[in-house]
C-alpha positions as CSV (number, residue, x, y, z in Angstrom):
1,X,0.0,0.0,0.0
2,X,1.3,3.1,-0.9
3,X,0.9,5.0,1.9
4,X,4.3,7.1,2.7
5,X,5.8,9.4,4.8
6,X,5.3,13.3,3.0
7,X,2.2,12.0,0.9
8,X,0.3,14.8,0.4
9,X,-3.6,15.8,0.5
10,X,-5.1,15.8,-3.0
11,X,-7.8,19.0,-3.3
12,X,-10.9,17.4,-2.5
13,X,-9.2,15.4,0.6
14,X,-8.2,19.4,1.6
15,X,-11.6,20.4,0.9
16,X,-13.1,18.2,3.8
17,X,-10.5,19.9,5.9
18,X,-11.4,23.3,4.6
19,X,-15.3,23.2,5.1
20,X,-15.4,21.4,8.5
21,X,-16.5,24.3,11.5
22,X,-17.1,24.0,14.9
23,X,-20.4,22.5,14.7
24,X,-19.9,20.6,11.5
25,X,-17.0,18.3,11.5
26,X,-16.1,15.8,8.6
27,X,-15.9,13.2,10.5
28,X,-16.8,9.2,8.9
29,X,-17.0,6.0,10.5
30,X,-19.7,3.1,11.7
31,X,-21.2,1.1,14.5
32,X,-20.4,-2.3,14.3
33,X,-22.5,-4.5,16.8
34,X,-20.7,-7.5,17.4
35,X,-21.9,-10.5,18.6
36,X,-20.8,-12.4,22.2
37,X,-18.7,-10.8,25.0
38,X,-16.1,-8.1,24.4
39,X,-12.8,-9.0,24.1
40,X,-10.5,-8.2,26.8
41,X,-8.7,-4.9,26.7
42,X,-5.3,-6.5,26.8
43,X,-6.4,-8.7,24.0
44,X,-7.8,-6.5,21.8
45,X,-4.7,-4.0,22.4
46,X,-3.0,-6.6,21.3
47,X,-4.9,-7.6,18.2
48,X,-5.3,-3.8,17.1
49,X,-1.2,-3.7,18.0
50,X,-0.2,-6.4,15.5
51,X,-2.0,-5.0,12.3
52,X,-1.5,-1.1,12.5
53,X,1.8,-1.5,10.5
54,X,-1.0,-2.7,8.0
55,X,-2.3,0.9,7.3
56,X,0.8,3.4,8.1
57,X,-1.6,6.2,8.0
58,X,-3.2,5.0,11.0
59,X,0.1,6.4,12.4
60,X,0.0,9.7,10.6
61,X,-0.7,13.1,11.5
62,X,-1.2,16.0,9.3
63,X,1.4,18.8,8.6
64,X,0.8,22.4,7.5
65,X,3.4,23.9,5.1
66,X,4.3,27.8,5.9
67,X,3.2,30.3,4.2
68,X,0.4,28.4,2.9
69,X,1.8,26.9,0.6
70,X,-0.4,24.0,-1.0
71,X,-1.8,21.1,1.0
72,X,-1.3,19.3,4.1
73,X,1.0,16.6,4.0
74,X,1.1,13.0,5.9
75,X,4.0,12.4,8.3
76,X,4.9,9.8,11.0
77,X,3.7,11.1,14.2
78,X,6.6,10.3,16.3
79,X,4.5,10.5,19.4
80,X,2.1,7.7,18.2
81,X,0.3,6.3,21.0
82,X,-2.2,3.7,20.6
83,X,-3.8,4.1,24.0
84,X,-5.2,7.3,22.8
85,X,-7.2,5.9,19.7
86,X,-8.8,3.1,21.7
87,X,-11.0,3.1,23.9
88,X,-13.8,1.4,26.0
89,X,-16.6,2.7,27.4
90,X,-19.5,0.4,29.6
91,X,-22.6,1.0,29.0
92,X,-24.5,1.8,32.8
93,X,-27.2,-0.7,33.9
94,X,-29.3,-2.1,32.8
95,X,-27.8,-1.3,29.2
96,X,-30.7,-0.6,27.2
97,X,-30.9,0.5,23.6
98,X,-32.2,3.5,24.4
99,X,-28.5,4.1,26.6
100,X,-26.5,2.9,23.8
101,X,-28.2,5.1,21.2
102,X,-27.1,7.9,24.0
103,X,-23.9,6.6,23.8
104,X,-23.3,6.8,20.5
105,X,-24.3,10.1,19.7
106,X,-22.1,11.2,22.6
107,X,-19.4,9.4,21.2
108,X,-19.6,11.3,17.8
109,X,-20.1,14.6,18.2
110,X,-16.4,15.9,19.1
111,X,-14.3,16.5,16.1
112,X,-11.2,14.7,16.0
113,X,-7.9,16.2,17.2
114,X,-5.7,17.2,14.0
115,X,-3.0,17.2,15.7
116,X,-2.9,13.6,15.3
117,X,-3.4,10.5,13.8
118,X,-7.2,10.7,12.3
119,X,-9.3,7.6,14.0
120,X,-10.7,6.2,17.0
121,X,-12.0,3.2,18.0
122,X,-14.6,2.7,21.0
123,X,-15.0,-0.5,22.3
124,X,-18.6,-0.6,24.0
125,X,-20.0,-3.5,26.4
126,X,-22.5,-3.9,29.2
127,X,-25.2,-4.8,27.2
128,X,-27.9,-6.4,28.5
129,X,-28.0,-9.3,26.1
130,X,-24.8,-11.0,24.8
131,X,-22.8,-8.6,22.4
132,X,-21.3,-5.4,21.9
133,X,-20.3,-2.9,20.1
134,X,-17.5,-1.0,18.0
135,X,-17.7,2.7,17.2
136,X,-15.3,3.7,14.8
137,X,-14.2,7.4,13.3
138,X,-12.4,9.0,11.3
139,X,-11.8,12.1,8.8
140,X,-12.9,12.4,5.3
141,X,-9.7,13.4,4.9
142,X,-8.1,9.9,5.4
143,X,-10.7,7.8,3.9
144,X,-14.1,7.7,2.2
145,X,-16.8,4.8,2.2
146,X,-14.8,2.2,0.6
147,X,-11.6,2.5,1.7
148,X,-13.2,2.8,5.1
149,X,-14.7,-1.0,4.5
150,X,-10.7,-1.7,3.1
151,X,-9.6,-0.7,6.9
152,X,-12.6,-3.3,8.2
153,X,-10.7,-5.7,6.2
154,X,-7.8,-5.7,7.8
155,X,-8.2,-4.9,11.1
156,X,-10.8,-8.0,11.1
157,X,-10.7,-11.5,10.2
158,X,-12.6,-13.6,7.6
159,X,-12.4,-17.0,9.6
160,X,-14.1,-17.9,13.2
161,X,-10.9,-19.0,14.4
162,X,-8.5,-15.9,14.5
163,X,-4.7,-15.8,13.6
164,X,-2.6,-15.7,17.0
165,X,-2.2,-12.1,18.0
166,X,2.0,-11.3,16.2
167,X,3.8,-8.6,18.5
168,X,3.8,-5.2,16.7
169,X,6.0,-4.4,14.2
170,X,9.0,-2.7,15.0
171,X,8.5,1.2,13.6
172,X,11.1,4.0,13.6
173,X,9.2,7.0,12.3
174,X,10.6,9.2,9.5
175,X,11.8,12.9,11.0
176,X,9.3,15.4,11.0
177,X,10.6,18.0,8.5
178,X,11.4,21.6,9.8
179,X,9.5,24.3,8.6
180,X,11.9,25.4,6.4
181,X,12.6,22.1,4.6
182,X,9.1,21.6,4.5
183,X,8.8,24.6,2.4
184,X,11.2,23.7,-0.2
185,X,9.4,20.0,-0.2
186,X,6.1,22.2,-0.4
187,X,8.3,24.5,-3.3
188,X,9.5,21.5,-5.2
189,X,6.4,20.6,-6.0
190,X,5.6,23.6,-7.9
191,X,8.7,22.1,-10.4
192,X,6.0,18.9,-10.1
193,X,3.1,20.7,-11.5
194,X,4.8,22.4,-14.0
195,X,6.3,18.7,-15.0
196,X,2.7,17.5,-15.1
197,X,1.1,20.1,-17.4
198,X,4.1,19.6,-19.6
199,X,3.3,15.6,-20.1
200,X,-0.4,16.4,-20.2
201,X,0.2,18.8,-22.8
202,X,2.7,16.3,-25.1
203,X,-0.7,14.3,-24.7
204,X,-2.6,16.3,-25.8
205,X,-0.5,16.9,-28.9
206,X,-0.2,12.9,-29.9
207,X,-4.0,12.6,-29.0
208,X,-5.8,15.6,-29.7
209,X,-9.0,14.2,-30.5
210,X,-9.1,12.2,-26.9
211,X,-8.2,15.6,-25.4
212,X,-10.8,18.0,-27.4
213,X,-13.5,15.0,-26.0
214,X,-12.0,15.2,-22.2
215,X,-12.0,18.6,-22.1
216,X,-15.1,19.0,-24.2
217,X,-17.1,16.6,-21.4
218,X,-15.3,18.3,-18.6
219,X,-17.0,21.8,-19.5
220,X,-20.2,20.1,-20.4
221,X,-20.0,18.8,-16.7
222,X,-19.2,22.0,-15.1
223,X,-22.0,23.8,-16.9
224,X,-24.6,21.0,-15.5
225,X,-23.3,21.4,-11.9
226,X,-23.1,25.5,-12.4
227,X,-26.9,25.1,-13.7
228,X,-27.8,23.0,-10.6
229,X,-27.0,26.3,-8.3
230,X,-29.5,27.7,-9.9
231,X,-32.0,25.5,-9.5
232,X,-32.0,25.4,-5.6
233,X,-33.1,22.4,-3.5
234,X,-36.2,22.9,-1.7
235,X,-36.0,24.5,1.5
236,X,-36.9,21.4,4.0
237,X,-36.9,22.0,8.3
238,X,-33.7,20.3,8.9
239,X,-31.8,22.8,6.6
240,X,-31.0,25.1,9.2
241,X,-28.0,25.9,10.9
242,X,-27.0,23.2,13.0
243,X,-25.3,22.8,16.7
244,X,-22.4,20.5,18.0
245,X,-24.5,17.7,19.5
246,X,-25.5,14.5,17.7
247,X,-27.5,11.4,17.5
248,X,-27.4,8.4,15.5
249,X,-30.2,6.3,14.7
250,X,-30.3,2.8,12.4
251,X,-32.2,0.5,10.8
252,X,-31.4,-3.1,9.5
253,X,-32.7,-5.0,6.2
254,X,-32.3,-8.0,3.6
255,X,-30.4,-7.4,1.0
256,X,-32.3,-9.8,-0.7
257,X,-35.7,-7.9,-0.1
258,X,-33.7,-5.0,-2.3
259,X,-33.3,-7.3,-4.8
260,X,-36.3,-8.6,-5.3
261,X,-37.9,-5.3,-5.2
262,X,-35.6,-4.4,-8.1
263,X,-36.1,-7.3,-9.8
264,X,-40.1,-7.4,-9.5
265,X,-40.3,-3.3,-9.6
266,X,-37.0,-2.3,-11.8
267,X,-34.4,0.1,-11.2
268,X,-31.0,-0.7,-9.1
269,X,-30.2,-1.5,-5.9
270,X,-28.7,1.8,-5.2
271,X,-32.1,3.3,-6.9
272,X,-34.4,1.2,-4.3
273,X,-32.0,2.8,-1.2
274,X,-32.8,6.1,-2.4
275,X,-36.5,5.2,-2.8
276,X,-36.9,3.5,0.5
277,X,-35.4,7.1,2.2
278,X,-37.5,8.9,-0.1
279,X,-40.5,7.3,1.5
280,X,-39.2,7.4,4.9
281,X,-38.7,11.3,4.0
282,X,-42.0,12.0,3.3
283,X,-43.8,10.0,6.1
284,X,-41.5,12.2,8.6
285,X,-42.1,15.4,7.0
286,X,-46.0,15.0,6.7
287,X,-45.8,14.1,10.6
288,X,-44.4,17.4,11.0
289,X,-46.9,19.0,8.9
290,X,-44.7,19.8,5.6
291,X,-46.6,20.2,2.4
292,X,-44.3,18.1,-0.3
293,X,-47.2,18.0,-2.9
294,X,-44.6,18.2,-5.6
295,X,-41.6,18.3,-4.0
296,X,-38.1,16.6,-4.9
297,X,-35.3,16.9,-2.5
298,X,-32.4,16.7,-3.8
299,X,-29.4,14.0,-2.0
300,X,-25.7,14.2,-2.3
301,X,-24.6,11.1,-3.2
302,X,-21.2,10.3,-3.8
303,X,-19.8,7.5,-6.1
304,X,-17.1,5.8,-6.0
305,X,-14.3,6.3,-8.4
306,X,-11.5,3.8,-7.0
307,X,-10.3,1.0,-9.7
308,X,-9.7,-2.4,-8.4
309,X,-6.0,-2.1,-7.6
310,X,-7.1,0.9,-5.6
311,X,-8.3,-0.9,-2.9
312,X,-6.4,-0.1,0.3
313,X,-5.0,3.2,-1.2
314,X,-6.5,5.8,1.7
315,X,-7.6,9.1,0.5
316,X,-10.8,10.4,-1.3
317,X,-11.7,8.5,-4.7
318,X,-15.5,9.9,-4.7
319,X,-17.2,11.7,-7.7
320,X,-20.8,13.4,-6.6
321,X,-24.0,13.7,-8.1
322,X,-27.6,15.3,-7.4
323,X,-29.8,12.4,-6.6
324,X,-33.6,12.7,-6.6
325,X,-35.9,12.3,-3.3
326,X,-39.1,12.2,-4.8
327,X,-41.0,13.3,-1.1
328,X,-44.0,14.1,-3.1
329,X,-44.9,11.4,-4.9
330,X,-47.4,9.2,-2.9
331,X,-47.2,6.0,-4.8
332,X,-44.1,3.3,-3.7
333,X,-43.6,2.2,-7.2
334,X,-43.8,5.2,-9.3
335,X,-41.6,6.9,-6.4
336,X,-39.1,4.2,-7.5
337,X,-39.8,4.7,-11.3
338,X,-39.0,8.5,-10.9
339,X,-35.4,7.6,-9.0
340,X,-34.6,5.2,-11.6
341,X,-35.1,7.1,-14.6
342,X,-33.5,10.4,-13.3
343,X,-30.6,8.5,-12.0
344,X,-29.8,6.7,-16.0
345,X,-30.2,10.6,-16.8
346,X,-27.8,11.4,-13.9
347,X,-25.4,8.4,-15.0
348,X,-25.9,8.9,-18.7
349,X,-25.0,12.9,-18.1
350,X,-21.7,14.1,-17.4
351,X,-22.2,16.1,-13.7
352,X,-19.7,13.3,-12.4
353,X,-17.5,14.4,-14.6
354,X,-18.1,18.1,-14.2
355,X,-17.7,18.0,-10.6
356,X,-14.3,15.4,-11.1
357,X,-13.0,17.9,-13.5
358,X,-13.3,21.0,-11.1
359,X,-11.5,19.0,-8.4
360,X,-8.9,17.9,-10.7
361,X,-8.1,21.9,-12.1
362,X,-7.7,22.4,-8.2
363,X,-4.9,19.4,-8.0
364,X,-3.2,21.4,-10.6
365,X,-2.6,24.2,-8.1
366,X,-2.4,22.0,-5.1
367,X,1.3,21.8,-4.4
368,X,1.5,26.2,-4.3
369,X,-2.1,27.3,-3.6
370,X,-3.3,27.7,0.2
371,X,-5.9,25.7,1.2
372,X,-8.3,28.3,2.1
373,X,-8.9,29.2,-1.4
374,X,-10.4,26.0,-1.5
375,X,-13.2,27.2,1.0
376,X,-15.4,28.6,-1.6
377,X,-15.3,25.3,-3.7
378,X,-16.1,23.3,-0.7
379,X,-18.7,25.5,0.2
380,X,-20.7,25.1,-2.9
381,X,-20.3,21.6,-3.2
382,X,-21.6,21.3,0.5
383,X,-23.8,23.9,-0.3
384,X,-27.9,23.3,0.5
385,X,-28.5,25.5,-2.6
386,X,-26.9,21.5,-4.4
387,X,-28.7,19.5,-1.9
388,X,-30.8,19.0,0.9
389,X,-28.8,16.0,3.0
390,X,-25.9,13.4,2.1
391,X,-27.2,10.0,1.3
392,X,-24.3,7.8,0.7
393,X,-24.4,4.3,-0.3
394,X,-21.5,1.9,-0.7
395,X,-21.4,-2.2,-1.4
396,X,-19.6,-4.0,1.6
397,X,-18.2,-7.5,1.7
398,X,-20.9,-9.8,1.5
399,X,-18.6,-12.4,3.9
400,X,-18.8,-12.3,7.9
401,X,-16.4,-10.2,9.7
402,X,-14.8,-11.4,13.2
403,X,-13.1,-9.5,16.0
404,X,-10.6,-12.5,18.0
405,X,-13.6,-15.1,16.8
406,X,-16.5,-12.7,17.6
407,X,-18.9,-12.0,14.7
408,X,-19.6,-8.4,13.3
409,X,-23.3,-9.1,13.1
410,X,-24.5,-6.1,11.1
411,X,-22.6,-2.6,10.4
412,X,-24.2,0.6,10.1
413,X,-22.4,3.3,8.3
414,X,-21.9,7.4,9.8
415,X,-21.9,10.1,7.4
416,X,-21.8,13.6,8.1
417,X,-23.5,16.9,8.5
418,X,-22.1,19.7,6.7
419,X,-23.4,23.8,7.2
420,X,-26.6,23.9,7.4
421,X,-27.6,20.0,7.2
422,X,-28.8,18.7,10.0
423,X,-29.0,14.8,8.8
424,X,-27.1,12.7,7.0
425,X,-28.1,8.8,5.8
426,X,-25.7,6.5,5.1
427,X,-26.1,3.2,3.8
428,X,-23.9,0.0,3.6
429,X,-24.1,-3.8,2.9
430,X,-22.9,-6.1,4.6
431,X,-23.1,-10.0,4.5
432,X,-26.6,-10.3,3.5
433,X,-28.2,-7.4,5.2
434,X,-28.6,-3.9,4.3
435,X,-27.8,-1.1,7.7
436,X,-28.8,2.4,7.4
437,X,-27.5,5.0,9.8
438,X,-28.9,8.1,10.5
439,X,-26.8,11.1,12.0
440,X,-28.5,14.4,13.1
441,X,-28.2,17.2,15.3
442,X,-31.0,16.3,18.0
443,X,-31.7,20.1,18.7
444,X,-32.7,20.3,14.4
445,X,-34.2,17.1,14.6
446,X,-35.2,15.8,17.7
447,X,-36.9,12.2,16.6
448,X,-34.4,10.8,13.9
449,X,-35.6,7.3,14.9
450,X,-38.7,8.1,13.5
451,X,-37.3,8.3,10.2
452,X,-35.8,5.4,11.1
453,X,-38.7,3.9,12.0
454,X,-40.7,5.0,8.5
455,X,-37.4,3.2,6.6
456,X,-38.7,0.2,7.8
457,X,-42.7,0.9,6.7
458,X,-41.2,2.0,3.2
459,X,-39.3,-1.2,2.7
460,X,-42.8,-3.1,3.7
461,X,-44.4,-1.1,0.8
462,X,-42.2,-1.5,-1.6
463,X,-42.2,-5.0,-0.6
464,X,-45.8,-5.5,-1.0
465,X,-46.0,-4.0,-4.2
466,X,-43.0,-6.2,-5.7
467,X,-45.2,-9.4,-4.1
468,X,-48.1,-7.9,-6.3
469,X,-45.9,-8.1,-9.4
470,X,-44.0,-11.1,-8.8
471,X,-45.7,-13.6,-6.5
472,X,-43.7,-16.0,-6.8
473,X,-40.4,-14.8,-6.6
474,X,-41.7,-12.8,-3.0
475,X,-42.8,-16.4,-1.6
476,X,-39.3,-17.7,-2.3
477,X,-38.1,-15.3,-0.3
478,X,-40.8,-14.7,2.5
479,X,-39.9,-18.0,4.6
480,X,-37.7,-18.7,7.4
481,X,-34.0,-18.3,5.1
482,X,-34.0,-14.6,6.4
483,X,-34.4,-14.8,10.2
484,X,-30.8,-12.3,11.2
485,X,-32.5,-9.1,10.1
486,X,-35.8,-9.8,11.2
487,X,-34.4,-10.6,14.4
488,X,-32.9,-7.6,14.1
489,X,-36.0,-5.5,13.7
490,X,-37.9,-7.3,16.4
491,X,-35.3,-6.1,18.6
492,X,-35.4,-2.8,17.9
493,X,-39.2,-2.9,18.5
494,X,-39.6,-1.8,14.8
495,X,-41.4,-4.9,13.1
């Protein structure tokens, strides 16, 4: 893995950096509940201990060059400590749901320290049933939704039976550069962007009918995402300006229910996610007396852009686009009908490219310009004018994970709330189930789990409707082959 000593940010990485404020950090993660008794601290020290050579950014801390010249860069922290990046926390008695959901929101509403290395993990136990619980964080920055699954991958194990915990790997951190080297490392890369336009240019000469259609695409895209500011998202009561508490809410499903609605009702997976929250949506806004007769929110959702060999490469390989929330559209199935067609438009249009393309002319100035005149860039692409909430959904392994032979049972993803958002949904699969996560700022919106709670009745619908139009397909799957998730909802008092 390519993860080195003096790496530095790419723009968009910086741009997390740049639009996180005191009450909105940019801070990723997930709650993993984990099946059976926590592991002892010495033994999971140990476990953690034996793998973080795995990920050398896990022992990285960010470094400013003077002057502001260009973006941060990743150096060994010399004073790593892993004590300060785990942690465990009991829950008190009787260790209810409603303590952990507390918890959790407790747990994620400080920023993390920049000063160094960019992830926690919180062990949680005291349950009143057998498991417990991992929350995990860190920066946008370091790593978005896939790469986040990559660093699930190898901090966890794939068999029952786990590997003997190794000692940890002997590490001598590189120096920390003084400022003044640091600003002819920051300088010399000036020489590396002027080296870079000059072989993008000798491209462009051999292949100037590739480059006339890249650059011709590129400015079709910008023009699509400059036409979105004008056409501003609906204003909706949780775009507001927003506090430093949280809460996180979830909800667990079937995978295969999300398939079979596709496959009875049409439209992708990712199209039935943003349907099901859609309907959700709608159920919570009408509670709160909303008119959405006609309206369409409009959901950041970010898609991935990392290549196969990519995987385990930290940093931000995300492209965005405007998603449609169709809130005022009453019927399940033409709800889903609407996603599906304007997402082919979205796919078949070139925003993603429009939005790569203005991140990439940033890189170009990356290694000289200061970081703050990325502010106004992050702001518009975090901007409610583009978008009413994040809704970010990423495919995870479809194998069980295991923590020193424990079993990750189900996994739900944490986005977060930018400026003026007060919730974020993200999505993520995971062996067979489906676990939404639900961050918001409690004082915005006070009853998250309700929207939580309407996922669940807009799954139902959808699922009755895809019975209607394939019977027999919805019997094959309506036995007793998909008891985890059921389970799951039962428990969580939401079937």
């Amino acid at each position: 893995m390519t993860q080195r000593h003096m790496d530095r940010l790419t723009s968009f990485d910086t741009s997390f950096l740049a639009n996180e404020k005191a009450n909105g950090h940019m801070a990723i993660g997930a709650v993993l509940m984990c099946a059976g008794r926590a592991p002892s601290e010495d033994d999971f020290l140990a476990h953690i201990r034996s793998r973080v050579h795995l990920l050398p950014r896990l022992r990285q801390r960010l470094l400013y060059p003077p002057l502001g010249l260009g973006t941060p860069f990743w150096v060994d922290y010399p004073d790593f400590d892993i004590h300060q990046h785990l942690r465990r926390v009991s829950l008190p008695a009787p260790g209810s749901e409603a303590q952990f959901h507390a918890l959790v929101g407790e747990k994620l509403a400080p920023a993390l320290d920049r000063a160094k290395p960019l992830w926690e993990l919180i062990v949680v136990e005291g349950f009143e049933d057998d498991r417990f619980a991992i929350v995990y964080k860190t920066h946008h920055a370091m790593a978005d939704g896939i790469s986040a699954v990559d660093i699930g991958m190898l901090l966890f194990d794939t068999e029952p039976n786990p590997e003997p915990a190794r000692d940890e790997a002997p590490w001598t951190p590189a120096r920390s550069p003084s400022r003044a080297a640091l600003a002819v490392h920051a300088g010399s890369g000036i020489a590396a962007t002027i080296a870079r336009l000059g072989r993008w240019l000798r491209r462009a000469v051999r292949e100037p009918q590739r480059a006339r259609k890249r650059a011709a695409d590129g400015l079709i895209g910008i023009w699509e995402v400059s036409w979105n500011l004008v056409r501003r998202a609906p204003k909706v009561p949780f775009n507001t300006e927003i506090g430093t508490a949280r809460s996180f809410s979830w909800a667990a499903f079937e995978l295969t229910d999300f398939k079979h609605i596709k496959n009875a009702l049409g439209g992708t997976v990712n199209d039935v996610t943003l349907t099901v929250t859609a309907g959700a949506l709608r159920r919570w806004l009408l509670e709160h007396d909303v008119r959405v007769d006609g309206i369409e929110l409009k959901a950041l959702v970010p898609v991935s852009i990392r290549t196969e060999n990519e995987h385990g490469e930290l940093g931000n390989k995300l492209t965005a686009m405007r998603g449609p929330l169709p809130v005022g559209e009453s019927d399940p199935v033409e709800r889903l009908r609407v996603v599906s067609v304007a997402m082919d438009k979205l796919k078949a249009s070139k925003q993603p490219l429009g939005a790569e393309a203005i991140w990439g002319f940033n890189d170009w100035f990356r290694d000289f310009a200061p970081p703050v005149l990325l502010g106004p860039t992050a702001a518009i692409n975090f901007s409610t004018r583009l978008f009413n909430l994040l809704v970010t959904n990423f495919p995870g392994p479809q194998i069980p994970f295991y923590l020193l032979g424990r079993e990750v049972t189900t996994v739900y993803p944490v986005g977060f709330l930018a400026r003026n958002h007060a919730l974020a949904i993200a999505i993520l699969s995971y062996n067979g189930g489906v676990g939404f996560g639900l961050l918001a700022d409690p004082a915005v919106v006070p009853d998250a789990e309700r929207i939580a709670d309407h996922l669940a009745a807009s799954v139902d619908e959808l699922m009755a409707a895809a019975q209607i139009a394939s019977p027999a397909d919805g019997n094959e799957l309506a036995g007793d082959d998909r008891p985890r998730f059921a389970r799951e909802r039962e428990r969580l008092g939401r079937d």
